[in-house]
C-alpha positions as CSV (number, residue, x, y, z in Angstrom):
1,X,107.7,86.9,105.0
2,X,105.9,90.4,105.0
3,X,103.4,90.7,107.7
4,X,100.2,91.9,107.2
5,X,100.6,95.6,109.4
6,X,103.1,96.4,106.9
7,X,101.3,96.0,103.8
8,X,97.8,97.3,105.4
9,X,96.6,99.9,108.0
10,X,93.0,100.8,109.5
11,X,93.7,104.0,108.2
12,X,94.5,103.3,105.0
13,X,91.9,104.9,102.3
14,X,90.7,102.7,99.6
15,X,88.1,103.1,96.7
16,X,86.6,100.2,94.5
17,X,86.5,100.4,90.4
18,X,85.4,97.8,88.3
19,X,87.0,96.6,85.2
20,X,83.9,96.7,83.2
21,X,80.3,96.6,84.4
22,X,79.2,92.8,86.7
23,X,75.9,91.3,86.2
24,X,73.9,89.3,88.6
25,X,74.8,85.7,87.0
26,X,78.6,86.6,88.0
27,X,77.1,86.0,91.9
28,X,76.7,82.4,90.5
29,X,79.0,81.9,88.8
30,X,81.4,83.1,91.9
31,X,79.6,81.0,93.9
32,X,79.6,77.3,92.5
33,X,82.7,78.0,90.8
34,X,85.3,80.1,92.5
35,X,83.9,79.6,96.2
36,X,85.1,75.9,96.6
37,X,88.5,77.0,95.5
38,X,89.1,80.4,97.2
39,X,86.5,80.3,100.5
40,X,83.5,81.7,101.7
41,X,85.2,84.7,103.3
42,X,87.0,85.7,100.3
43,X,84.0,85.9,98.0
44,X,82.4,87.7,100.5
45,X,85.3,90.4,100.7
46,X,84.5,90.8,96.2
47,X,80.5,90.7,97.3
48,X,81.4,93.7,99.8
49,X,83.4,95.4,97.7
50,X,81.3,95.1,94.6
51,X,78.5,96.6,96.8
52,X,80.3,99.5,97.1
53,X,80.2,100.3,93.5
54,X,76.2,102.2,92.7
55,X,74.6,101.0,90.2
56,X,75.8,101.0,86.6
57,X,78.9,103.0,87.8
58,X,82.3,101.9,88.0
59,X,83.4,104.4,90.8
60,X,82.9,103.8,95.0
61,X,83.6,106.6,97.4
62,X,86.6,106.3,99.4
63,X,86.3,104.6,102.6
64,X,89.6,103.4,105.0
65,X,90.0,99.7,105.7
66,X,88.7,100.1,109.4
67,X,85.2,101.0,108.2
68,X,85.6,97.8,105.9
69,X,86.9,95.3,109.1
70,X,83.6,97.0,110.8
71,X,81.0,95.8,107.5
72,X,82.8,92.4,107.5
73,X,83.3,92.0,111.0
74,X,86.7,91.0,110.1
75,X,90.2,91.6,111.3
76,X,93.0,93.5,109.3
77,X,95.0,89.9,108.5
78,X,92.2,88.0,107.5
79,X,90.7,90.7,105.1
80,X,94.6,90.5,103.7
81,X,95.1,87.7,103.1
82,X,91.6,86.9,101.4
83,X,92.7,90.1,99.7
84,X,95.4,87.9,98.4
85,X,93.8,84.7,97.0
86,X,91.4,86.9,95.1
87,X,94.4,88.6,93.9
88,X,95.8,86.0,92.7
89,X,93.1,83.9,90.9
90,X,92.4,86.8,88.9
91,X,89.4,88.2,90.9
92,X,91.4,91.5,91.8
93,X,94.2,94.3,90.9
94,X,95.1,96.5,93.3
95,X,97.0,99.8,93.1
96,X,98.8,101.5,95.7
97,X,100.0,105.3,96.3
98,X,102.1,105.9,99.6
99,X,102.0,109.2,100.9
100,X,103.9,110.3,104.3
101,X,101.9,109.4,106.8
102,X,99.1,106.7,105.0
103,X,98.7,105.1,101.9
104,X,96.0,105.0,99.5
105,X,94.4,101.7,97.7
106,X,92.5,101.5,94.4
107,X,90.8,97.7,94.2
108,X,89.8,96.9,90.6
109,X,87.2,94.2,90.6
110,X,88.1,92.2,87.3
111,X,85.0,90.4,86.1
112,X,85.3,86.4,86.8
113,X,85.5,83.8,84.2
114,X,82.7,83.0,82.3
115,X,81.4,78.9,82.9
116,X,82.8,77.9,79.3
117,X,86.3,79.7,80.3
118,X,86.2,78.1,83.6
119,X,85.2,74.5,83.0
120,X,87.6,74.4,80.0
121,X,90.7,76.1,81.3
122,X,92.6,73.0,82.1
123,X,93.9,74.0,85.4
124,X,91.1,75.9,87.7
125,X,88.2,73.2,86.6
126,X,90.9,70.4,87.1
127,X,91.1,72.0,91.0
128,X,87.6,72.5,91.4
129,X,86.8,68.7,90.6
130,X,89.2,67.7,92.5
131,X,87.6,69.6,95.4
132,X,84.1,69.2,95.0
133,X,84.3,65.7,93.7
134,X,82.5,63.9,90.5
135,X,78.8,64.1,91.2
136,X,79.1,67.7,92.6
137,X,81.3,68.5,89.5
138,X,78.5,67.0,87.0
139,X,75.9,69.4,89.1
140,X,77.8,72.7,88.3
141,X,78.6,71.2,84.3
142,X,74.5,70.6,84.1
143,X,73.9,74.1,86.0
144,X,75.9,76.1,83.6
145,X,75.3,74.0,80.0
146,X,71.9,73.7,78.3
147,X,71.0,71.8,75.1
148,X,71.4,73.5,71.5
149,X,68.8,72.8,68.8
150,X,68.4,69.6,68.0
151,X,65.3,69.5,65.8
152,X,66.9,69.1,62.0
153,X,63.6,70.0,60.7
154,X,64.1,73.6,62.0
155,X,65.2,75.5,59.2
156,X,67.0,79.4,60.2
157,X,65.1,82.5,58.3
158,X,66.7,85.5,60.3
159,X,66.7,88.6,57.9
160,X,70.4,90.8,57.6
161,X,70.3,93.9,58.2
162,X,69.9,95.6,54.5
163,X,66.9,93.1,54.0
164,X,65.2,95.2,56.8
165,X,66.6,98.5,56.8
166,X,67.1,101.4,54.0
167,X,68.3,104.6,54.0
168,X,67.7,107.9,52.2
169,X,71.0,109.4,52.9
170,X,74.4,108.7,51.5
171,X,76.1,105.6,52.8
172,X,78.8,107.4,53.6
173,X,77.9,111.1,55.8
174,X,80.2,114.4,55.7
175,X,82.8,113.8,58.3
176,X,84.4,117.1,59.5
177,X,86.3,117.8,62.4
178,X,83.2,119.2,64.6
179,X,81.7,115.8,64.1
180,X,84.8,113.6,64.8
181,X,84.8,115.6,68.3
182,X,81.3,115.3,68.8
183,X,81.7,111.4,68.2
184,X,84.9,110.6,70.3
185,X,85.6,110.3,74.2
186,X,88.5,111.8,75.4
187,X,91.7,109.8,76.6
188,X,91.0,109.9,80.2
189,X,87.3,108.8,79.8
190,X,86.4,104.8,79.0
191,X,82.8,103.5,78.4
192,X,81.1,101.5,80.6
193,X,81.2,98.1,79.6
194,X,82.4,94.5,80.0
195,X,85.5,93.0,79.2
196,X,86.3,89.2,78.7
197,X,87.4,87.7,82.6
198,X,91.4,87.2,82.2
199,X,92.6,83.5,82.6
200,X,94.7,82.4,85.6
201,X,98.8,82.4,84.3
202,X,100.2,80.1,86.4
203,X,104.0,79.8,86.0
204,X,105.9,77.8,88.1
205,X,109.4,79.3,89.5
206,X,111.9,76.9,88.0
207,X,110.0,75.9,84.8
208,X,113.1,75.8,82.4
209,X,111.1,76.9,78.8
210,X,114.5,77.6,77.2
211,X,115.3,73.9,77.5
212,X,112.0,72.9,76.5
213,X,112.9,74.7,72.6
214,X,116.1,73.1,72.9
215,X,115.0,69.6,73.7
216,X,112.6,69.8,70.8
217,X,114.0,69.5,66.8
218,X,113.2,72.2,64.6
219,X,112.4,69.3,61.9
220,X,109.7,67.9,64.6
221,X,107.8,71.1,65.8
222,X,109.1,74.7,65.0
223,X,108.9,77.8,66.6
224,X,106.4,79.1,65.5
225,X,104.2,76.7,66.6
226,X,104.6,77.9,70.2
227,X,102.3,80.6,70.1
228,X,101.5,82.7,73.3
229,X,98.3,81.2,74.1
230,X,100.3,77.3,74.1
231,X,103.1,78.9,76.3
232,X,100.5,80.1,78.6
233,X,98.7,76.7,78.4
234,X,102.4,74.7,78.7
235,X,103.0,76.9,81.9
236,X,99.8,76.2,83.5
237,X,100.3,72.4,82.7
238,X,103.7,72.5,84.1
239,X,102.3,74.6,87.5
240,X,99.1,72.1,87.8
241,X,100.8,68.6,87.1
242,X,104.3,69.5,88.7
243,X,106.2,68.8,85.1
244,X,109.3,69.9,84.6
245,X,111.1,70.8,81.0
246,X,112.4,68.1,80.1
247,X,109.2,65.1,80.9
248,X,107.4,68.1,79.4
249,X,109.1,67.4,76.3
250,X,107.6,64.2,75.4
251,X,103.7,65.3,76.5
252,X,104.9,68.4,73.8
253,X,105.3,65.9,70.8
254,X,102.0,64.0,71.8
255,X,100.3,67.1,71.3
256,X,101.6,68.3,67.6
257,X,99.3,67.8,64.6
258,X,99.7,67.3,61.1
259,X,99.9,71.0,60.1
260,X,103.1,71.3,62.4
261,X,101.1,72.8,65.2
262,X,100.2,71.7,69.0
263,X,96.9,71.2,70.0
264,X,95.9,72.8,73.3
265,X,93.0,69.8,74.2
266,X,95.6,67.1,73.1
267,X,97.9,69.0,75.1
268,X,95.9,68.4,78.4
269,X,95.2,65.3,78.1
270,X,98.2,64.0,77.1
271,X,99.7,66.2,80.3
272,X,96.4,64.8,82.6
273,X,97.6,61.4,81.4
274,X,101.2,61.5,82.4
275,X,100.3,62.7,85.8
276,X,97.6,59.9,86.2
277,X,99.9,57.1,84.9
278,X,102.7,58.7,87.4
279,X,100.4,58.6,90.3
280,X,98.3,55.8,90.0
281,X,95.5,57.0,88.3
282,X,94.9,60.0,90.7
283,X,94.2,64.0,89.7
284,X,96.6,66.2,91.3
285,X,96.1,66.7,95.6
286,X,96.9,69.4,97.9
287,X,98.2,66.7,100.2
288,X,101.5,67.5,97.7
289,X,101.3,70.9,98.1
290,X,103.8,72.6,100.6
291,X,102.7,75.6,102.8
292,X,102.3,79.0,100.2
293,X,105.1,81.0,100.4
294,X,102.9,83.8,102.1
295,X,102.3,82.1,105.4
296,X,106.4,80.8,105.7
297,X,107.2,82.5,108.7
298,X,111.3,82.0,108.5
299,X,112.8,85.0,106.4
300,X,116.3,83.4,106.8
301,X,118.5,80.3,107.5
302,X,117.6,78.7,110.3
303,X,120.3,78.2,112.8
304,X,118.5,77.0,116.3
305,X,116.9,73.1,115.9
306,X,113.4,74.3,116.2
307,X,113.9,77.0,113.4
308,X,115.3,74.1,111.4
309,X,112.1,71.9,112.3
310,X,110.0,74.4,111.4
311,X,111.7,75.0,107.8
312,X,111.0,71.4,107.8
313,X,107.4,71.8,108.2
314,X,107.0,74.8,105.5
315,X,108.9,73.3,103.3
316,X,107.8,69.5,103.1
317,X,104.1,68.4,101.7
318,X,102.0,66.3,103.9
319,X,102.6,63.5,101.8
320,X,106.3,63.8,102.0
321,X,106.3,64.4,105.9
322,X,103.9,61.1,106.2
323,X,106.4,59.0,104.2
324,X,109.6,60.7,106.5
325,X,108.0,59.9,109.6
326,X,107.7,56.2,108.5
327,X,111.0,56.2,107.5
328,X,110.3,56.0,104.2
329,X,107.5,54.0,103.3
330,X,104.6,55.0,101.4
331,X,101.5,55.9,103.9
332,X,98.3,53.9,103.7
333,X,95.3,55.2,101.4
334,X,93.5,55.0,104.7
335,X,96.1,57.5,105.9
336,X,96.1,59.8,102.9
337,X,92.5,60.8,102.6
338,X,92.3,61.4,106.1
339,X,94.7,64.0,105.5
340,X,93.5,65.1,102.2
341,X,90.2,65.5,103.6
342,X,91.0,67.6,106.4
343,X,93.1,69.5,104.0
344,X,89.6,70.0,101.4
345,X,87.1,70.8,104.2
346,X,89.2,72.4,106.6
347,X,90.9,74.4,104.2
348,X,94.1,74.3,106.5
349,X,97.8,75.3,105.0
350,X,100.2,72.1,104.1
351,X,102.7,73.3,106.6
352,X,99.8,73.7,109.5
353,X,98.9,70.4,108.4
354,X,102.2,68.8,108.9
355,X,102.2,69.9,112.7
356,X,98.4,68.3,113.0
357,X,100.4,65.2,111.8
358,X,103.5,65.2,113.8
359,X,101.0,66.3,117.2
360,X,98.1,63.6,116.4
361,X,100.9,60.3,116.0
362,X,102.8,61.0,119.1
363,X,99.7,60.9,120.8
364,X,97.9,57.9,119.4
365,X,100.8,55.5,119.3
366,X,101.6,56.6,115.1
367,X,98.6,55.7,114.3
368,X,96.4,58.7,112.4
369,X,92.8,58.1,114.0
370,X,90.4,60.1,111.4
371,X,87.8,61.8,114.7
372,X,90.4,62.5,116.2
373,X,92.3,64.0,113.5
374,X,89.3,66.4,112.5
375,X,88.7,67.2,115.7
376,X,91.9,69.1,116.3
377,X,91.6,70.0,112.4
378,X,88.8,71.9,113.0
379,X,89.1,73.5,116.2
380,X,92.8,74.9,114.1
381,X,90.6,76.0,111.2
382,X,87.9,78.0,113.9
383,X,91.1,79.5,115.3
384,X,92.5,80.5,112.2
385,X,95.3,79.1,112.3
386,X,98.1,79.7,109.2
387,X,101.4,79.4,109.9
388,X,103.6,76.3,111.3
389,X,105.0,78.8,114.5
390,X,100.9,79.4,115.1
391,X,100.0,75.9,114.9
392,X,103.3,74.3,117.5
393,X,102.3,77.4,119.7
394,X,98.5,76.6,119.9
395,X,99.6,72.7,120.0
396,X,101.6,73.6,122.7
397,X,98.8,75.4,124.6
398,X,96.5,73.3,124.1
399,X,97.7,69.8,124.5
400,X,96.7,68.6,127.7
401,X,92.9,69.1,125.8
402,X,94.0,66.9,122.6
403,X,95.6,64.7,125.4
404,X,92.2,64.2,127.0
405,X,90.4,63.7,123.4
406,X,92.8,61.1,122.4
407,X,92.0,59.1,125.2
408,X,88.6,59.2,124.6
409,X,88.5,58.3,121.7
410,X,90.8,55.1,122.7
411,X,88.7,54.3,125.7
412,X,85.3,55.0,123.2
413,X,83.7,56.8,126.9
414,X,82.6,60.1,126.5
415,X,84.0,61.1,129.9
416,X,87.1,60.3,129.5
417,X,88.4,63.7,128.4
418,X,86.9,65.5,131.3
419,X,88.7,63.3,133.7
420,X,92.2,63.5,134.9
421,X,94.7,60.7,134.2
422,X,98.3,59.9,136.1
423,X,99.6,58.1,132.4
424,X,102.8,59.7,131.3
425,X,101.8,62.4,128.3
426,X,104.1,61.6,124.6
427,X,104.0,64.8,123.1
428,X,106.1,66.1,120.2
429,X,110.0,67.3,121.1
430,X,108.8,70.5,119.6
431,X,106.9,71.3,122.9
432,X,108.5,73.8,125.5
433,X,108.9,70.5,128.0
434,X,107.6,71.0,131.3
435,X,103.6,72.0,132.0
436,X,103.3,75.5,133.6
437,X,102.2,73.6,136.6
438,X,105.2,74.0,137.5
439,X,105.5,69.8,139.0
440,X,109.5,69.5,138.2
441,X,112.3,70.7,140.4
442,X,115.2,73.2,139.3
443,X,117.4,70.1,138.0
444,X,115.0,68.2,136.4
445,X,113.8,71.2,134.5
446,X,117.5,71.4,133.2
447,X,117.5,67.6,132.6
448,X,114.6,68.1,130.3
449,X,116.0,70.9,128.6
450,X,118.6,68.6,127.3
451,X,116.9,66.1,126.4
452,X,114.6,68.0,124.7
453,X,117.5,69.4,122.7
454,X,118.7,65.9,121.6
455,X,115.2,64.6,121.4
456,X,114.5,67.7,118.3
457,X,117.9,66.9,116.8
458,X,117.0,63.4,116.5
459,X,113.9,63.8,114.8
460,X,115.8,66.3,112.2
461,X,117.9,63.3,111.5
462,X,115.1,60.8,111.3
463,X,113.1,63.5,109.0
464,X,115.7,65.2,106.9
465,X,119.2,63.4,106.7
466,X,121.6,65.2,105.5
């Protein structure tokens, strides 16, 4: 994984452009649409850098990223990474030009979908509902949708241009060279203006499209049929729903029409229908996502056993880790949208999420208590916490405290976590063992090393046969 101090420096210059001029109902439309999905902070990094831009220009000054950390009152990782997401739902392109001793940054703003783009793309509006939930959902549809004429009496009387308009001269003026000049812009000039927002391409890695064509008879749907814009929508499907080629196949032939061509709504649906029928009736969750490849801190194979448990974590969703840890067994509901909703309000990474897990049921007898859970969730999410090594090291830290907390919230008194207890502590064999109290003798520091070591080996076993 690239750290953040190698792809960004204080120094570093930067100026803002704009792909075509924003208007004021983009601030709501960033807001009720894009801000559930991408944060708070990151569409305050596009506000701040949209404010750079003067008015009815598409140009900023340049400015280096320290003066930017000073506006936002935000560090050099954070405005990287919410650099990032916006990035990558199509909110930003950036451009890069290294010199010897700093690099330069251009930051296109791209203009954000517009509401009938965004509530009909089939993946983003499927993420936002899932997010903000039905009635919320129904809010943003009603904010963003009025009624057309309905009054059949009204009867449409709008004049065309040559019914209001004549001219004296020729149709067709003298066109010479000196005008054709006079008329164009040069290559390196553009007019200010607005382009269409650009939807989100989401293509997922191992999405075999080659075996899609080949699954599918050219006497059922030909080639043609697959134009661009139902690959892009086929990709997005197969990203969103988790489909591969070949189930993809069948939702394919749902989809084709009479005239030998695939239709895009019949397309979703038929794809939104698989899922739901394959997961009881439920939209796709983050609770089966698994930690973004970004914040996966191992760049190689792991060799020691905590390396191997922490490629565990990044690589296993919270759903998956819940059924391994009850050796096998599908978790409660109860359990699920505790977790889901810590994952939706807390906005913490799967893999971060999994560690929450593993620390929370050794302390609370495997049993997921939901305070409890969201109190640790939260004080993670105030500390910023991203990656799995950050979240076992802050655990680590930190768990006499979540000690404390789970015993008041098993005794139910208030007081219980500010008072000390002799009970023997389970905490999770990732820890480093002994407190820094520093209780244990020589020898039983060793003896604990050991069993430490067999302790972590045994829960790879129990989590990840292989």
């Amino acid at each position: 994984m690239t750290q953040h101090w190698q792809e960004l420096l204080p120094i570093d210059r930067y100026v803002v452009t704009a792909n075509g001029l924003l208007h004021d109902y983009d601030r709501k439309v960033l807001t009720f649409l894009y801000q559930p999905l991408i944060g708070a902070n990151c569409v305050s990094l596009f506000m701040t850098l949209w404010a750079e831009l003067e008015e009815n220009r598409l140009w900023s000054e340049s400015h280096s990223h320290h003066s930017l950390m000073n506006f936002m009152e935000m560090n050099l990782k954070a405005i990287y990474e919410n650099r990032l997401k916006l990035e990558g739902i199509g909110l930003l392109k950036t451009f890069v030009k290294k010199d010897e001793d700093r690099r330069s940054f251009i930051y296109e703003l791209q203009p954000p979908l517009t509401p009938e783009q965004f509530l009909s793309d089939g993946m983003l509006n499927i993420y936002l509902y899932r997010k903000i939930g039905k009635s919320q959902y129904s809010r943003v549809k009603r904010f963003f949708t009025e009624k057309t004429i309905q009054d059949s009496d009204f009867t449409q009387v709008t004049k065309e241009f040559q019914d209001v308009f004549s001219s004296g001269h020729p149709i067709v003026p003298s066109y010479d060279e000196e005008t054709r000049q006079d008329t164009t812009i040069s290559n390196d000039d553009r007019f200010i203006g607005r382009q269409e927002g650009n939807s989100i391409k989401a293509e997922p890695s191992d999405f075999n499209f080659d075996l899609l064509l080949a699954g599918l008879h050219e006497n059922l749907v030909t080639k043609s049929a697959f134009t661009h814009q139902v690959r892009e929508a086929i990709k997005n499907l197969a990203f969103l729903y988790d489909i591969d080629a070949l189930q993809m196949k069948n939702i394919v032939i749902s989809a084709i029409t009479e005239n030998n061509e695939i239709d895009l709504e019949e397309l979703r649906k038929s794809a939104r229908d698989w899922y739901q029928f394959e997961h009881h009736d439920k939209l796709p969750a983050l609770i089966e996502k698994t930690q973004p490849v970004i914040y996966q801190t191992l760049k190689q194979e792991p060799e020691t056993r905590e390396e191997k448990l922490i490629h565990y974590f990044e690589t296993a969703s919270p759903l998956q880790f819940l059924r391994d840890i009850s050796g096998g067994a599908e978790p409660s509901k109860a359990d699920v949208k505790i977790i889901e909703d810590v994952m939706f309000q807390q906005k913490l990474n799967p893999g971060v999420v999994n560690v929450l897990i593993d620390n929370v049921m050794r302390k609370t007898d495997m049993k997921l208590t939901k305070n409890y859970v969201e109190k640790i969730a939260s004080h993670w999410a105030r500390k910023n916490i991203k990656t799995v090594k950050d979240a076992m090291e802050l655990a680590k830290l930190e768990h006499r405290q979540y000690a404390e907390w789970a015993e008041a919230k098993k005794t139910g008194k208030q007081s219980a976590s500010k008072k000390k207890t002799n009970r023997t502590e389970v905490i999770p064999e990732w820890f480093d063992g002994d407190e820094k109290a520093g209780t244990a003798t020589p020898s039983k520091k060793a003896d604990a090393q050991e069993i430490k070591k067999l302790e972590i080996e045994a829960m790879l076993k129990k989590l990840r046969p292989d």
